[in-house]
C-alpha positions in Angstrom: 14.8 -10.5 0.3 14.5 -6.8 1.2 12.0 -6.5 -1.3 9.7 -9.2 0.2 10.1 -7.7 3.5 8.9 -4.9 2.6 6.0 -6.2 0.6 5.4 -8.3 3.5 5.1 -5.7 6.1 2.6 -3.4 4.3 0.7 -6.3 3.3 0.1 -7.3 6.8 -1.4 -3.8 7.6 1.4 -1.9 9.0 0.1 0.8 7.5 -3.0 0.9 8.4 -4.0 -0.7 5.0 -6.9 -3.0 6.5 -9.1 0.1 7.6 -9.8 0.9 3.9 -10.3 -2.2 2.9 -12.5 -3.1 5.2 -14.6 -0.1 4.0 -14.1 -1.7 0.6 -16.1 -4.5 1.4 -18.7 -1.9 3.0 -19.2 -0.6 -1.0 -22.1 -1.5 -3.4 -18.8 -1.8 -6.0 -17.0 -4.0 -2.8 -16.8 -8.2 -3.3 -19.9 -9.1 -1.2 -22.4 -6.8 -2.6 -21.3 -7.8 -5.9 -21.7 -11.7 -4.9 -25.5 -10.5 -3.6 -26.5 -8.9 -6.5 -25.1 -11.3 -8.2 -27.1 -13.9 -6.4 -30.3 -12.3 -6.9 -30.0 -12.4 -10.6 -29.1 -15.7 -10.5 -31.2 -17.4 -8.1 -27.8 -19.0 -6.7 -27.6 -18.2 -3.0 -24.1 -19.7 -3.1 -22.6 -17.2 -4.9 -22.8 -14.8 -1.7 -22.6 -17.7 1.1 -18.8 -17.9 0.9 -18.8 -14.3 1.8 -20.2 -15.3 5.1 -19.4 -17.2 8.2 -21.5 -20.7 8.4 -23.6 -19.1 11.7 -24.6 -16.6 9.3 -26.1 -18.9 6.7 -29.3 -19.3 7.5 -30.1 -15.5 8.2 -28.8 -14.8 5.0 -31.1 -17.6 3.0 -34.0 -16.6 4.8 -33.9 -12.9 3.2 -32.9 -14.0 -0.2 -35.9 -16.0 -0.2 -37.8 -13.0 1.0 -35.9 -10.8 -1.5 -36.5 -12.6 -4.7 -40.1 -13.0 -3.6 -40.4 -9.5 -3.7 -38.4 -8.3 -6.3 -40.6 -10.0 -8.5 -43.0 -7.4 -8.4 -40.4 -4.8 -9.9 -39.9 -1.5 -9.6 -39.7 0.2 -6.0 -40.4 -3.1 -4.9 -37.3 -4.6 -6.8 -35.3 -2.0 -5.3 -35.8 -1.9 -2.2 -35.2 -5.8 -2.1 -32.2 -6.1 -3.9 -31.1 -3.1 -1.1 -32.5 -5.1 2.2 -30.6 -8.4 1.1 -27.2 -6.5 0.2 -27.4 -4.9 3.1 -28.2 -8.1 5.2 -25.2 -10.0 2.8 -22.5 -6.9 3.7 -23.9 -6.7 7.5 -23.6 -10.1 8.4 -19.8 -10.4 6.2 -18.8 -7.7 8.6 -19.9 -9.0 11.9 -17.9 -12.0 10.8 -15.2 -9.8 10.9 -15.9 -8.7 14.1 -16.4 -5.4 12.4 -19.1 -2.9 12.8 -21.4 -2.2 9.9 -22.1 1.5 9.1 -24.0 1.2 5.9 -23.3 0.7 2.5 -20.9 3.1 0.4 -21.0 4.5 -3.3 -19.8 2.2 -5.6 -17.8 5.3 -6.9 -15.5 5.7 -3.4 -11.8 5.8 -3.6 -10.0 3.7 -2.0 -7.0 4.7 -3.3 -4.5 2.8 -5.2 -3.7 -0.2 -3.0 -7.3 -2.1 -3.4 -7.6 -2.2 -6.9 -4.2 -3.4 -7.7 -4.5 -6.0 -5.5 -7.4 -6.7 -6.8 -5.9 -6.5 -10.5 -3.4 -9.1 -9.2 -6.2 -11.8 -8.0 -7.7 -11.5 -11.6 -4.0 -11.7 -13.8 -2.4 -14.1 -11.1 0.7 -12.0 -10.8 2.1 -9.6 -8.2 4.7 -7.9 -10.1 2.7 -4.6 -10.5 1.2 -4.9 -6.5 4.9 -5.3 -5.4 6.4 -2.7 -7.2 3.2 -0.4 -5.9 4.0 -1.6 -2.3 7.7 -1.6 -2.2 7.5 2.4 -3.6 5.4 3.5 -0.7 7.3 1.7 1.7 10.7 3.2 0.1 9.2 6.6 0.4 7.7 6.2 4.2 11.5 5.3 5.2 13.4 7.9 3.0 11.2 10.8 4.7 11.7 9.2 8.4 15.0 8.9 7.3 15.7 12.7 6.2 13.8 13.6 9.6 16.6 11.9 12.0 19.7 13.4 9.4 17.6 16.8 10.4 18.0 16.5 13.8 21.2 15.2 13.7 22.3 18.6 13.4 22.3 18.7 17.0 24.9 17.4 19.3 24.6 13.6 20.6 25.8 13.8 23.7 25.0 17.6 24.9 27.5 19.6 26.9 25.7 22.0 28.3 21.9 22.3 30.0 20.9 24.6 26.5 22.2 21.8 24.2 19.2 19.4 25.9 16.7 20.2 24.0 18.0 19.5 20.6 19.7 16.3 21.9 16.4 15.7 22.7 14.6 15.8 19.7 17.5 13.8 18.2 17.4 11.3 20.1 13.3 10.9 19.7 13.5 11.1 15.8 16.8 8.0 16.0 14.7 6.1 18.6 11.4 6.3 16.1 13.0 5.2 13.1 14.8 2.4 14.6 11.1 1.7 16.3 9.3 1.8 12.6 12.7 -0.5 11.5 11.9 -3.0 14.2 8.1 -2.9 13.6 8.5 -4.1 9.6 11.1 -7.0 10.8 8.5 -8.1 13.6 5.4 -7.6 11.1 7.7 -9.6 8.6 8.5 -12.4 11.1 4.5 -12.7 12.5 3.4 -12.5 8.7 5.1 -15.6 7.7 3.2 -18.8 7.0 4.2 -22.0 9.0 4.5 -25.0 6.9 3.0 -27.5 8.5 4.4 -30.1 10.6 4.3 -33.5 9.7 2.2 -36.2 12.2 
């Protein structure tokens, strides 16, 4: 159960997870530009649709027929058509999002570890691996906030005198932060879960 909460509470973007991958999908290496070129090859303009909301649809058929009319010619021609409709593809996934688009990234960016084992997950169909990734951030995030508040517990709780304040101070701020980053797993937990459905 502890593990799962854990899990649970990074997964939802507690920390700050969904900025980066967000950017992932920004990347000529990301899911949608992938689907685009892959699309382009192909012919198959469903192969990037499901990347995009149904508004979106017809904007993006319109430059894949442009595109493959003229990559046809090759060369520069290719290129810059393959780049105009995976730029239109990642664009338009993005202001789905309600996200802003600032131009494709490298295919070579780090994301860091997170994105990729996820992703290794989606392709073997098993978390083990992604959990055990998860759980050992989320262990070491509360150990250190953890060894900040035994810090400051040095100082006295409940000063005595004026000059004793200060340090109380910064006690209590460091307990009242951990218990804050406790509460905000739980509460991530609780808002992450998925309600079955009730019956008619």
């Amino acid at each position: 159960m502890k593990t799962m909460l854990i899990v649970a509470a990074l997964m939802s973007g507690l920390f700050l997870i969904a900025p980066k991958a967000q950017a992932h999908c920004d990347s000529l290496g990301g899911p949608v530009a992938t689907a685009a070129g892959n699309s382009l090859q192909t012919g198959n303009v469903n192969l990037v649709l499901r990347y995009v909301p149904v508004t979106a649809e017809a904007e993006v058929q319109a430059a894949f027929a442009k595109s493959r009319a003229v990559r046809a010619k090759g060369g520069v021609a290719q290129e810059l058509a393959d780049r105009f409709f995976i730029e239109t593809a990642v664009r338009l996934h993005r202001d789905g999002e309600g996200a802003p688009y600032t131009g494709l990234k490298t295919a070579d960016m780090d994301f860091g570890p997170a994105i990729p084992a996820a992703e290794r997950a989606l392709e073997s169909g098993a978390t083990d691996a992604l959990e055990e990734l998860l759980v050992e951030e989320v262990r070491h995030a509360i150990q250190e906030k953890f060894h900040l508040v035994k810090a400051s517990q040095m100082a006295a709780g409940k000063p005595e005198t004026y000059e004793e304040v200060a340090a109380a101070r910064a006690r209590a701020s460091a307990e009242l932060e951990f218990v804050g980053f406790v509460e905000e797993i739980f509460l991530s937990t609780k808002a992450s879960h998925i309600m079955p459905n009730k019956p008619d």
